[in-house]
C-alpha positions in Angstrom: -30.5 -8.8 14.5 -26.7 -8.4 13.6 -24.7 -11.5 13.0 -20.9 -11.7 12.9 -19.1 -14.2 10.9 -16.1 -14.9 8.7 -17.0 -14.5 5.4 -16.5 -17.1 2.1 -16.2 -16.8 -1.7 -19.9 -17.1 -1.6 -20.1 -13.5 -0.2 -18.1 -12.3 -2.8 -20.8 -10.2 -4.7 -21.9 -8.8 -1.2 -18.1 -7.9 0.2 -17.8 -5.8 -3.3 -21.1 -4.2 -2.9 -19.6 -2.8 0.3 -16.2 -2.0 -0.2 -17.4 -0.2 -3.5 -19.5 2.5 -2.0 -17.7 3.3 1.0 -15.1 6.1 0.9 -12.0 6.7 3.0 -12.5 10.3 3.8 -9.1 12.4 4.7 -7.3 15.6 2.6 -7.5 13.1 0.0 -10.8 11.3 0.0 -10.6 8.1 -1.9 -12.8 5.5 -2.9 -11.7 2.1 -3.8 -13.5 -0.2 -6.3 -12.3 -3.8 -5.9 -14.5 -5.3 -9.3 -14.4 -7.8 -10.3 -13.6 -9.7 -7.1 -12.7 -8.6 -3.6 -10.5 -12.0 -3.0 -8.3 -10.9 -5.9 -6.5 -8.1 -3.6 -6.3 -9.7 -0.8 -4.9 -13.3 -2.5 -1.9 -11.0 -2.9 -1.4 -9.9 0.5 -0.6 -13.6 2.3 -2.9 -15.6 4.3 -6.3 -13.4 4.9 -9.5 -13.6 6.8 -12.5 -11.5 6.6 -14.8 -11.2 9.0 -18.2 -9.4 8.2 -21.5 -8.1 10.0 -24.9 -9.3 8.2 -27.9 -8.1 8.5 -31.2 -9.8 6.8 -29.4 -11.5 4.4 -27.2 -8.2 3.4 -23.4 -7.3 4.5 -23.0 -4.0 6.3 -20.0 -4.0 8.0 -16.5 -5.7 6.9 -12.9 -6.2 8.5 -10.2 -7.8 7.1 -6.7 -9.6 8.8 -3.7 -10.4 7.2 -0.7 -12.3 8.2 2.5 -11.7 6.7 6.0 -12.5 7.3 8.0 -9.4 7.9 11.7 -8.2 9.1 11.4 -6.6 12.7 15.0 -5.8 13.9 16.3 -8.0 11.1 14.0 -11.1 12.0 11.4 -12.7 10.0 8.5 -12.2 12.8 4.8 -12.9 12.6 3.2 -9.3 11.8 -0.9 -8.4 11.2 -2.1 -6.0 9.0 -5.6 -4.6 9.2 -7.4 -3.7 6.1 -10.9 -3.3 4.4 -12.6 -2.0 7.6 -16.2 -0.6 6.3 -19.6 0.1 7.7 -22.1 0.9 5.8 -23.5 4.8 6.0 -26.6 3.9 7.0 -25.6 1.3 9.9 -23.1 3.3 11.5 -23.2 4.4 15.5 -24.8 1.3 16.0 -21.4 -0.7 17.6 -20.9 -2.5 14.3 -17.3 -1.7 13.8 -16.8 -2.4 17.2 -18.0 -6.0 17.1 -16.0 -6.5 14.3 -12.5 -5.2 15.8 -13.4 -7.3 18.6 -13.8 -10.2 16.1 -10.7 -9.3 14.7 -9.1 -9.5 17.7 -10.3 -12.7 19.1 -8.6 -14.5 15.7 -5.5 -12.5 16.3 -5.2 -14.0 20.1 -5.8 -17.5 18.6 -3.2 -16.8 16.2 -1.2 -15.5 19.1 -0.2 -12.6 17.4 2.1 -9.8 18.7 2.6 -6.6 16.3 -0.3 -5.6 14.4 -0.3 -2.6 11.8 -2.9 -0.3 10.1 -2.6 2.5 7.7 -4.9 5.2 7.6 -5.5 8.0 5.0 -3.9 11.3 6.7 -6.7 13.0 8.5 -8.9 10.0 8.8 -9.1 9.2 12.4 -12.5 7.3 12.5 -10.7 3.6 12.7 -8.4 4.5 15.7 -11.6 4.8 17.9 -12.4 1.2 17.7 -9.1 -0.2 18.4 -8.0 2.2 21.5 -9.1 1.8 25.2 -9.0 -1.8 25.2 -8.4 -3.6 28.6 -5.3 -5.8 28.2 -3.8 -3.9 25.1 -1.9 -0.9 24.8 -3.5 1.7 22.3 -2.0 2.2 18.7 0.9 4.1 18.2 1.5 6.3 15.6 5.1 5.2 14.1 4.8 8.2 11.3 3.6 9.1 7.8 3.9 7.4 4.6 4.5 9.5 1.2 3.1 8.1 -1.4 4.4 9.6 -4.7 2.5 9.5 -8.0 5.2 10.3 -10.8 3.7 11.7 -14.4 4.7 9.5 -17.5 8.0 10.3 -19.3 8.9 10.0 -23.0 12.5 11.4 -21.8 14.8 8.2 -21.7 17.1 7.1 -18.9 20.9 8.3 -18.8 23.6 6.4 -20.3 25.3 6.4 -17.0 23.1 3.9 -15.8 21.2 1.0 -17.5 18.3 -0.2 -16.5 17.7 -3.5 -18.4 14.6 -5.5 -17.8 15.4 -9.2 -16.1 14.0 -12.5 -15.0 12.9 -13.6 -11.6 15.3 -15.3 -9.8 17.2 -16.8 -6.6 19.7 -13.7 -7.4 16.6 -11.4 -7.2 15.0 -12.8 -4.2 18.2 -12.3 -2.2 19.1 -8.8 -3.3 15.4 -7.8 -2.7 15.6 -9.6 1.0 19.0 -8.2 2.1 18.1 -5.1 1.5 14.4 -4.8 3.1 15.7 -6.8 6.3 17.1 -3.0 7.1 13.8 -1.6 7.2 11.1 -2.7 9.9 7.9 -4.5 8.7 8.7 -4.8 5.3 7.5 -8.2 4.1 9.7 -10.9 3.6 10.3 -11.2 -0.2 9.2 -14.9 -1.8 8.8 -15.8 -5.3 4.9 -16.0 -5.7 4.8 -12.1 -4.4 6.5 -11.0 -7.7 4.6 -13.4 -10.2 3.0 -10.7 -11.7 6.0 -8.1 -12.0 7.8 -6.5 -14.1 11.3 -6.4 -13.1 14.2 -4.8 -13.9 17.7 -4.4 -12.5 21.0 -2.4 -12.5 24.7 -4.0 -12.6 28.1 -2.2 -12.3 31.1 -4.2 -13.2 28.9 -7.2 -13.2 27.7 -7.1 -9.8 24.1 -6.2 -9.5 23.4 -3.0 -7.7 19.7 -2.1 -7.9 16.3 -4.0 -8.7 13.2 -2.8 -9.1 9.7 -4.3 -9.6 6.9 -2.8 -11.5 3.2 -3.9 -10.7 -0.1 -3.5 -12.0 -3.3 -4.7 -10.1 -5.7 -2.8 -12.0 -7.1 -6.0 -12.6 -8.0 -6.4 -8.5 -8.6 -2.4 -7.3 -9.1 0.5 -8.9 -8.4 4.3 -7.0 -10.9 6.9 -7.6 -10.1 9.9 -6.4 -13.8 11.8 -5.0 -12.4 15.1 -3.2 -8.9 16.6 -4.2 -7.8 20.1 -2.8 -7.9 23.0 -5.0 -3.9 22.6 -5.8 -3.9 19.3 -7.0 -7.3 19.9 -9.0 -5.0 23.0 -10.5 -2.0 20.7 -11.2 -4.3 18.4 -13.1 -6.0 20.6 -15.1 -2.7 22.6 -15.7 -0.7 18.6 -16.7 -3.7 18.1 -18.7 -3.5 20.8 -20.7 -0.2 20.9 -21.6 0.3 17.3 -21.6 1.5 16.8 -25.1 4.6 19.3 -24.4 5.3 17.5 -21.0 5.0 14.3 -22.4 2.1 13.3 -20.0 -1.0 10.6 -20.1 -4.3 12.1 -20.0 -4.7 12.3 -15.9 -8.2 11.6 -14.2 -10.5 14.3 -12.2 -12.5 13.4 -9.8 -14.8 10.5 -9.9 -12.4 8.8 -12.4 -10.7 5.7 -12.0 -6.6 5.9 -11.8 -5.1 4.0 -14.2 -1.3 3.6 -12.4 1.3 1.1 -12.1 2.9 0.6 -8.5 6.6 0.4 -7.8 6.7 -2.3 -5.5 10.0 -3.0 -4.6 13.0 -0.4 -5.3 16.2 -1.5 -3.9 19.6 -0.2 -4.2 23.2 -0.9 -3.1 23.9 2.7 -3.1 21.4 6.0 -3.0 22.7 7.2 -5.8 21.4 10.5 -7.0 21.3 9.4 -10.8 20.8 5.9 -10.1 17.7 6.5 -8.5 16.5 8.8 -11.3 17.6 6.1 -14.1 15.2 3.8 -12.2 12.3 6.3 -11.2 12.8 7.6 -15.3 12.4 3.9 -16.9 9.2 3.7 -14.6 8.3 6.7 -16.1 9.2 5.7 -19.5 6.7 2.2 -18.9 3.9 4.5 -17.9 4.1 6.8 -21.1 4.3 3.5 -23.3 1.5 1.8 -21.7 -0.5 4.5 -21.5 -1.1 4.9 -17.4 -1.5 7.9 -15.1 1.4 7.4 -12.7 3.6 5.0 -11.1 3.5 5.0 -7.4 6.0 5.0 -5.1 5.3 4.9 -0.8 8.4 5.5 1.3 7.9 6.5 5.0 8.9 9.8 5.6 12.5 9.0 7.6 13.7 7.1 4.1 16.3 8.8 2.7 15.4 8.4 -0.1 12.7 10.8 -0.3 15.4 13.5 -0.5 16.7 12.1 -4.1 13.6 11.4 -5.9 12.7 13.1 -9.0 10.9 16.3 -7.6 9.2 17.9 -10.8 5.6 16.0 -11.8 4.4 14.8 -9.2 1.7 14.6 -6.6 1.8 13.6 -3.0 -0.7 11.6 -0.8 0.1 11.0 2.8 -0.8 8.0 4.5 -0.6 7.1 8.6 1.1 4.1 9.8 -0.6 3.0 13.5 1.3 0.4 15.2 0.4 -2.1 18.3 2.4 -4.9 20.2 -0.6 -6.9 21.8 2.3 -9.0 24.1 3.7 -5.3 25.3 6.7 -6.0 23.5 7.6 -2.3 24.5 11.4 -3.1 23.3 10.6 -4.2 19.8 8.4 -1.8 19.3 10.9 0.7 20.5 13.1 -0.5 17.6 10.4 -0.1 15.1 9.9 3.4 15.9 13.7 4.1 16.0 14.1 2.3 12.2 12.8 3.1 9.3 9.1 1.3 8.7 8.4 0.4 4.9 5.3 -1.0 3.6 4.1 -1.9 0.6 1.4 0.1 -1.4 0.4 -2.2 -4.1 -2.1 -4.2 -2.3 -3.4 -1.5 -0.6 
């Protein structure tokens, strides 16, 4: 017999268990090891419940909802993001994942939620089958495709044109970071306790700030592993990795190999500057060769202009789906969304 419940810290052990040997198969497949806790991701997204499937005294099937506040047409709004959903191998086809979507759902209704989002690995269409043909809801849309950029560690400093000096936290900060997101749709509303753990650093021209950026690592909380790459990017490695001292590269991890990477989790600018957004991307760079990561990551969804003026040479690509769903048939809003330019953020992902 299957029993559904929300889960507590005392599943802990269990939830890691699962998440750790389940993959998320696409171009890319990827597994994702949470040790040495699964509430330390999910702490950093907002306010999170986890519902799981149990069967004799053993997990085999998780779902996890958060709720964030994030800017739709320029509004703080309610928004609920779908993550961790996992069936064991062995217990698929059995209506697992469906009885946890549909426990998912019931706690969105009580929470009267609207707009819900998911993000898929490209070519991963296995979650979409759970949440589509529901009486009273409109299926998922597909509101387009995240890049996520891993940039190579740089020893090459940043121009003088530019400088990027590291900075505080502050109400200064918060506001620059919050005027500029509100632009994009979903991107979380920016508060204080989000950026505890960053590094950040900022650009200023004539005194007037122009450009922040925050540098993140949750190593500590998830861990990439990278199981099946395509025979390009298992060439580019070995090629970086061989002539890594002349390009002034980190060692960079094959398959089955964690991915030790920072995550750019804000980058905000005034102006899309060519060389401004190089300075940034290049200091970035410079903290990864220091400190001895992989990559930094950047996501941006694919209608972001700024895509066109980042640093092209040394790095690789992942691409990740965006799914969207108004549960009230908001049709307008979500019209709006579609029509703007989504941003999410990677780190907690």
């Amino acid at each position: 017999m299957t029993i559904y419940r929300e889960a507590t810290i005392k599943d802990d052990s269990c939830l890691l268990k699962l998440i750790n040997a389940a993959s998320m198969p696409g171009i890319i497949e990827l597994r994702t090891s949470r040790d040495p806790s699964f509430y330390n991701l999910i702490s950093k997204r907002g306010v999170s419940k986890v519902f799981v499937a149990e069967e004799e005294n053993e997990l085999v099937g998780a779902i996890c909802v958060t709720q964030e506040t994030a800017f739709i047409n320029k509004k703080p709004s309610k928004l609920f993001y779908i993550s961790d959903f996992r069936v064991g191998y062995a217990h698929r086809n059995k209506g697992i994942g469906l009885q946890l979507t549909n426990k998912a759902v019931a706690y969105m209704e009580d929470q009267n939620a609207d707009f819900v989002f998911l993000n898929v690995s490209k070519g991963n269409k296995r979650p979409f089958v759970f949440f589509s043909n529901r009486a009273h809801y409109p299926d998922f849309e597909n509101i387009g495709i995240f890049n996520i950029y891993q940039f190579l560690g740089s020893k090459k400093k940043t121009t003088n044109e530019f400088q990027v000096v590291r900075t505080t936290l502050n109400q200064e900060t918060i506001d620059f970071l919050n005027e500029f997101y509100q632009d994009y749709q979903l991107a979380q509303v920016v508060e204080p306790s989000q950026l505890e753990d960053a590094t950040i650093y900022k650009v200023e021209e004539n005194g007037t700030l122009i450009a922040v950026m925050c540098l993140v690592d949750y190593s500590n909380c998830r861990q990439h592993i990278a199981l099946k790459l395509p025979w390009y990017l298992r060439m580019f490695i070995s090629i970086i990795n061989l002539l890594r001292t002349i390009a002034g590269a980190n060692p960079l991890p094959s398959t089955n190999q964690p991915i030790n990477m920072l995550n750019i989790k804000y980058l905000a600018v005034k102006k899309k500057d060519n060389k401004l957004i190089k300075s940034l991307i290049r200091r970035a760079q410079n903290e990864v060769h220091l400190k001895s990561y992989s990559f930094v990551s950047l996501g941006l969804h694919e209608k972001d202009s700024l895509n066109q003026i980042l640093p092209g040479f040394f790095r690789i690509t992942f691409n990740s789906v965006g799914m969207m769903v108004t549960m009230k048939n908001n049709q307008k809003l979500m019209d709006m969304v579609n029509n703007g330019i989504p941003y999410k953020d990677f780190s907690t992902v």
